[in-house]
Each structure stands twice: as C-alpha cells, then as structure tokens.
C-alpha positions in Angstrom: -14.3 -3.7 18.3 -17.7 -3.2 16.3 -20.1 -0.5 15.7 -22.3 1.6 13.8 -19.8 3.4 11.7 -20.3 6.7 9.7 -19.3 6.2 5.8 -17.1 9.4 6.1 -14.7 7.9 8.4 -11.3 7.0 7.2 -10.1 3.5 7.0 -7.0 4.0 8.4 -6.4 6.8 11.5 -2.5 7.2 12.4 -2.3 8.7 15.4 0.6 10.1 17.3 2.9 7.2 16.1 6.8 7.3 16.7 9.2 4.9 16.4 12.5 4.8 18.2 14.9 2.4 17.5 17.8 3.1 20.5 19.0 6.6 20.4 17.8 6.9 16.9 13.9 8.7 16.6 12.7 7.2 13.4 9.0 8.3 12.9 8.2 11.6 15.1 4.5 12.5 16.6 2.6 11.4 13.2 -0.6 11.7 12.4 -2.7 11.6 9.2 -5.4 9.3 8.1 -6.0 7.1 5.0 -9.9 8.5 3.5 -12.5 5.5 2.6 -11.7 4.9 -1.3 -8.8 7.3 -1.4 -5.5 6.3 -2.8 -3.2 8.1 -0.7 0.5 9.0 -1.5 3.4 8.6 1.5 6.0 10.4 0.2 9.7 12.5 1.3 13.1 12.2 0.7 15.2 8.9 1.1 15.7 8.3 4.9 12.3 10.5 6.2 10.8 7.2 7.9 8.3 6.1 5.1 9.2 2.4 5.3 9.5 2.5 9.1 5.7 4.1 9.0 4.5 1.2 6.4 6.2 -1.8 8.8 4.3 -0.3 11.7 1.2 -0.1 10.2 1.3 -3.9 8.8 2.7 -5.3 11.7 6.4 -5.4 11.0 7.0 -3.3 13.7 5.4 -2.9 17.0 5.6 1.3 17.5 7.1 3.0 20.8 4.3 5.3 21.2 1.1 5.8 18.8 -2.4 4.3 18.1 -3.1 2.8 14.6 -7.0 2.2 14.0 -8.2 -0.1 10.8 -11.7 1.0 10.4 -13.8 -1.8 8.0 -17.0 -0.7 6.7 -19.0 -3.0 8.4 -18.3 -1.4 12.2 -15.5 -3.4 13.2 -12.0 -1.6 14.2 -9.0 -3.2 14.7 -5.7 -1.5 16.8 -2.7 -2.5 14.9 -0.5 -2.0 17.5 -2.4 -4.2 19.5 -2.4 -7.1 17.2 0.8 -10.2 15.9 2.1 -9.6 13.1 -0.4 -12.6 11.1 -3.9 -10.8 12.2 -2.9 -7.6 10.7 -3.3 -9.1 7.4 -6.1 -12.5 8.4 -8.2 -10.5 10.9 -8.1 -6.8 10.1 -7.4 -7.1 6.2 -4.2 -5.3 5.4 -1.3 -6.2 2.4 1.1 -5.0 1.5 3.8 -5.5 -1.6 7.3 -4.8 -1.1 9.7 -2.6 -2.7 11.6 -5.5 -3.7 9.7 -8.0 -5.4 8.7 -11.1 -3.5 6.7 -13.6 -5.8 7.6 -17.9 -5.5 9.2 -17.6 -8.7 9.0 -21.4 -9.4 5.4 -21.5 -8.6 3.2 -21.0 -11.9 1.9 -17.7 -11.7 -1.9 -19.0 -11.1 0.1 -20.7 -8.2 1.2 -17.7 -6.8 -2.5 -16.1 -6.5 -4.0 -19.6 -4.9 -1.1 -19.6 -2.1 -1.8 -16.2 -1.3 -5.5 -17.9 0.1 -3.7 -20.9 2.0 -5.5 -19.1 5.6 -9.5 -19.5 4.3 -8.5 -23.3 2.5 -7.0 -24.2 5.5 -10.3 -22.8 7.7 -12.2 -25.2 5.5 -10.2 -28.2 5.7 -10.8 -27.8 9.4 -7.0 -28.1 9.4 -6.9 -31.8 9.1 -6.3 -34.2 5.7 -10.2 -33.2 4.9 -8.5 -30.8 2.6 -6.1 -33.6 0.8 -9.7 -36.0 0.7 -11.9 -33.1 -0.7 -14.3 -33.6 2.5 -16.4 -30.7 3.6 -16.5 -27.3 2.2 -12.9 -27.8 0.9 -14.0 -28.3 -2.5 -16.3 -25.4 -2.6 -13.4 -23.2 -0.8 -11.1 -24.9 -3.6 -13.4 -23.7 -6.7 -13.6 -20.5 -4.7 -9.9 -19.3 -4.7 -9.1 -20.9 -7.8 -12.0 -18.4 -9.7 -10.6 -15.8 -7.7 -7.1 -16.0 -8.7 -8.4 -16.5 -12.4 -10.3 -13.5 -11.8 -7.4 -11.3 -11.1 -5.2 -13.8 -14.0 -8.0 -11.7 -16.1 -8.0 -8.2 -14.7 -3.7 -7.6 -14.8 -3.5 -9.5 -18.6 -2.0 -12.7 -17.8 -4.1 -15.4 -18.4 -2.6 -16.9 -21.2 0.2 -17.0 -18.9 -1.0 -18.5 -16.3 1.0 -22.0 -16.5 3.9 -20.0 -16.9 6.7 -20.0 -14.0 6.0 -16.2 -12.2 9.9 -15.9 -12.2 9.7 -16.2 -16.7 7.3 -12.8 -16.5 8.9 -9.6 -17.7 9.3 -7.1 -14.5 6.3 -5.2 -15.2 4.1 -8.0 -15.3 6.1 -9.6 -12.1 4.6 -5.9 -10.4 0.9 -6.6 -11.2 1.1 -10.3 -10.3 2.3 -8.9 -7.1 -0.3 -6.6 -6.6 -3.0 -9.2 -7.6 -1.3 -11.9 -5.4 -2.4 -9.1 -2.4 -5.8 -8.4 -3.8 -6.6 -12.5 -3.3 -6.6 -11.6 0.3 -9.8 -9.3 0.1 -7.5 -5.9 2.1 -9.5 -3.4 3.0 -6.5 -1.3 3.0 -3.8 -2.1 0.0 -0.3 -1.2 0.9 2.0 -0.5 -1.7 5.7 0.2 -1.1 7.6 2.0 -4.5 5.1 0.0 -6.6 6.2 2.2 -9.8 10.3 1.6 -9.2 12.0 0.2 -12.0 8.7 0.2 -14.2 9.0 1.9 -17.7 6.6 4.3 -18.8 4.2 1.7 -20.3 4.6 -0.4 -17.3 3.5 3.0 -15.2 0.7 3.7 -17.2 -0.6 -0.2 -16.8 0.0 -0.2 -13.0 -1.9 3.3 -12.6 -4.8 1.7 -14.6 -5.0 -1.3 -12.3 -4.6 1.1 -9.4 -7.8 3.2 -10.2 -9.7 -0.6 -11.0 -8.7 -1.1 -7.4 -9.9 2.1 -5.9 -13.1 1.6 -8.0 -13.8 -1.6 -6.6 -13.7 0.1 -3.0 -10.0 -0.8 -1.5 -8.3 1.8 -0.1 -5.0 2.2 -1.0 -1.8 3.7 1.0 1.8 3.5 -0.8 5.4 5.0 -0.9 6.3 6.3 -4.2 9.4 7.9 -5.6 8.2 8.8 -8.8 6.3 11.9 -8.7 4.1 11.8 -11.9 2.9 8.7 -10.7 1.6 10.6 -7.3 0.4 13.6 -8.8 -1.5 12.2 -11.6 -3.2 8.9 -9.1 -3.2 10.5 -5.9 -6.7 11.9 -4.0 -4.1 13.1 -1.0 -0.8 13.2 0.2 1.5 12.9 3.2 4.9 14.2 2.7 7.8 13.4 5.8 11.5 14.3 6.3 13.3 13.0 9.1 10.6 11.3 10.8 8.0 14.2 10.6 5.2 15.3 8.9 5.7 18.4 6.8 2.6 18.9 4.9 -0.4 16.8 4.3 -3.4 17.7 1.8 -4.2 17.7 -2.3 -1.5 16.9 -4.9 -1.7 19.9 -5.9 -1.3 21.8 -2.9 1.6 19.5 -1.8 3.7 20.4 -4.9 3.6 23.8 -4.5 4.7 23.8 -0.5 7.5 25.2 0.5 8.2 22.7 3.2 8.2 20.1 0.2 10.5 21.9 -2.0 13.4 22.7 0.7 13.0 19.1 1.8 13.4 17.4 -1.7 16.3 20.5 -2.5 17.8 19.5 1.1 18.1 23.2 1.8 16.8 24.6 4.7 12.9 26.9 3.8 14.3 30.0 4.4 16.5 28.9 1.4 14.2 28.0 -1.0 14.0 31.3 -3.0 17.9 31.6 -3.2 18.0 28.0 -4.7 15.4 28.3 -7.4 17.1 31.5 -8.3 20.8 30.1 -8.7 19.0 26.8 -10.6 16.2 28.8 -12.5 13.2 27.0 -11.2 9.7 27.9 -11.0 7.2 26.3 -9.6 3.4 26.4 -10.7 1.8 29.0 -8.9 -0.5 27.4 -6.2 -3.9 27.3 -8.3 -1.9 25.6 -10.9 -3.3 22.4 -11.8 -0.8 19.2 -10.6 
C-alpha cells in the first residue's frame, strides 16, 4: 500500500493486538504507536507480554486479533500481520536483536555485517553463479555492502578489529556488533530486545551513544529494556504492560511517577501503593520532577 503520507504519522501503529496462546491470553486489546524518529521504551514487569508483543510485530508470531501498520516515509505501508515471517524484515524493513546474543561467532566480525546483506547480493547475482563470476552489478552490490559494513566497523569502534573472530570481542562490543549487523539492513524501525542486559556501566553509556547516532540518522527505534536509567535517560516515550495490558503510555517522566507503574513493578495491587512506600520509606519525585 502507497500514498501520500503526512510526516507526523508514526512508523509503527499497534492496534488492538492480542495474542492467545490456548487458554492462556498473552497480549490483551493493545494499542500504542511507535512516533517517526522516536526511540520508544516497551517496558513492565517479567511475564507482562513484552517479548510476545516484539515476536508479533517482526513476524515471529502471527497475532489472534490486531492490526500492525509499518508506515515508511516514502507512502508505502506494510500490515505485519499480513505478511511471512522473511518480508517483515526484506519488504517492510524491520530488525530486530535478541535478548540473547545471536552473532556467527566464527565469522570475522566484518563477516558478520556483510551476511547480514546476503538478500540485495543475491538480487544482483540474479540468483545464479553471476555472483561467484563477478558478472553484472554483483561487483558494484559487492563494493556496496562491503563499505557499508566498514561504515558501521567505523561508527561502533571496531575497525581495527575487524579480521577478528566476532565470538574473541568482549560482550559489550559483541552488543554493538549486533546492533550494527541490524543497521546493514537499512530498518526503518530498529527493534531492540534488553539491548542494555549484562552491559556494565561504560558499555551502557557506549550503547546509549550509538542509540541517539541511530535516532539522529532517522531510524526509529522500539526496544524492551529492564534497566530503567537506560529508559529514562534515552527514551522520547514509553509503553508500560503487566499481564498482557497496557497500563500507561506517555513521557518518561510521566511514566515514572504513575501509580499504575509503581503497584505493577511493587506487585501490589494501586490501592496499595501508599501503604508500601510507607512500610519501605519511598518517595517518588513529585510529577513535575524531572526523570
């Protein structure tokens, strides 16, 4: 689908998704949209359907109910439900990392960024041995992906590394190589699942530089994060779940200070809230406090 489209509009619109697995109602009714050049914070306590909403929105899983529009800035818009599992990253340009990382760790790690744009080498090869005889416009493709790939070698610090197996690079650097391996594919939309988990607090303050790099450039970015100063401090907006439903949605700093949010992280019930902070003595910023 193509048309005029109106810069305001958000790249991604989630609406009404659930996901039922059995007797078991993961995701409930949810709706919330990703904004154009936003990076955009999923976040709730373990179990609250974050990962369930992530696999339904790149393709992993095909939702009971709900409509998932990918809006690109040229007009086109793609249904998510609608399409396999491959075109949600080829066609309508969405990556995603995992919580766990997934790199070829005996691939070199310039490797790792050049297989990552096997789909547009094999378009120019015409898928035949034109690629292995350098015939057509493989060889420009070729020169194409491999100054991409040294492009992002450049932009996460490891290009004196880049002969180096990816499985020799400390774990911090393994999470930006990750991250770059996506951004090879050109994503409108950047999906990030716990990109900050396991990551010490140098490692955090790299992978929230490269982060704002990528909003700069113009990708959107969704992701699940545990680690709370990472949200607040890179986050334009928020979408907070427990149990498969949306509980708040808005600012950082309007998020933090919800009452919803606190009973859900506390696992007490809201009409709770004041009697736990008392017994534990906290207190929250007031709700003009900055986040």
């Amino acid at each position: 689908m193509s048309g005029v489209i109106d810069p305001r509009e958000p790249v991604l619109t989630v609406e009404h998704l659930s996901m039922r697995f059995g007797g078991l109602l993961a995701v409930n009714d949810l709706s919330f949209e990703v904004r154009r050049g936003d990076i955009t914070a999923l976040i709730g306590p373990n179990g609250a359907g974050k990962t369930t909403v992530f696999n339904c929105i790149t393709g992993f899983y095909k939702p009971t109910e709900g409509r998932l529009t990918l809006a690109h800035a040229d007009g086109a818009r793609h249904l998510l439900e609608r399409l396999p599992n491959h075109a949600v990253n080829r066609r309508a340009r969405v990556a995603r990392t995992f919580q766990n990382i997934r790199l070829f760790s005996g691939m070199t790690v310039l490797e790792n960024l050049l297989v990552a744009q096997h789909a547009p080498l094999m378009r120019a090869s015409g898928f035949t041995v034109l690629g292995l005889l350098g015939l057509g416009g493989y060889r420009a493709a070729e020169r194409a992906a491999i100054e991409r790939a040294r492009l992002w070698l450049d932009r996460i610090g490891l290009t004196p590394r880049a002969d180096d197996p990816a499985g020799d690079l400390p774990y911090g650097a393994q999470r930006r190589l990750e991250i770059a391996r996506a951004m090879c594919t050109e994503p409108v939309l950047l999906c990030l699942d716990e990109p900050a988990a396991g990551l010490n607090p140098r490692e955090s303050a790299e992978l929230t530089e490269l982060l704002r790099r990528i909003r700069a450039d113009g990708t959107s970015v969704l992701l699940i994060e545990h680690d709370m100063s990472v949200v607040m401090e890179i986050s334009d907006h928020v979408v907070v779940l427990d149990y498969g439903v949306k509980i708040a949605d808005g600012t950082p700093g309007a998020v933090r200070t919800d009452p919803r949010v606190v009973a859900a992280y506390l696992g007490v019930e809201d009409e709770e809230v004041e009697a736990v902070e008392a017994e534990v003595g906290l207190v929250l910023p007031s709700a003009g406090a900055e986040a």
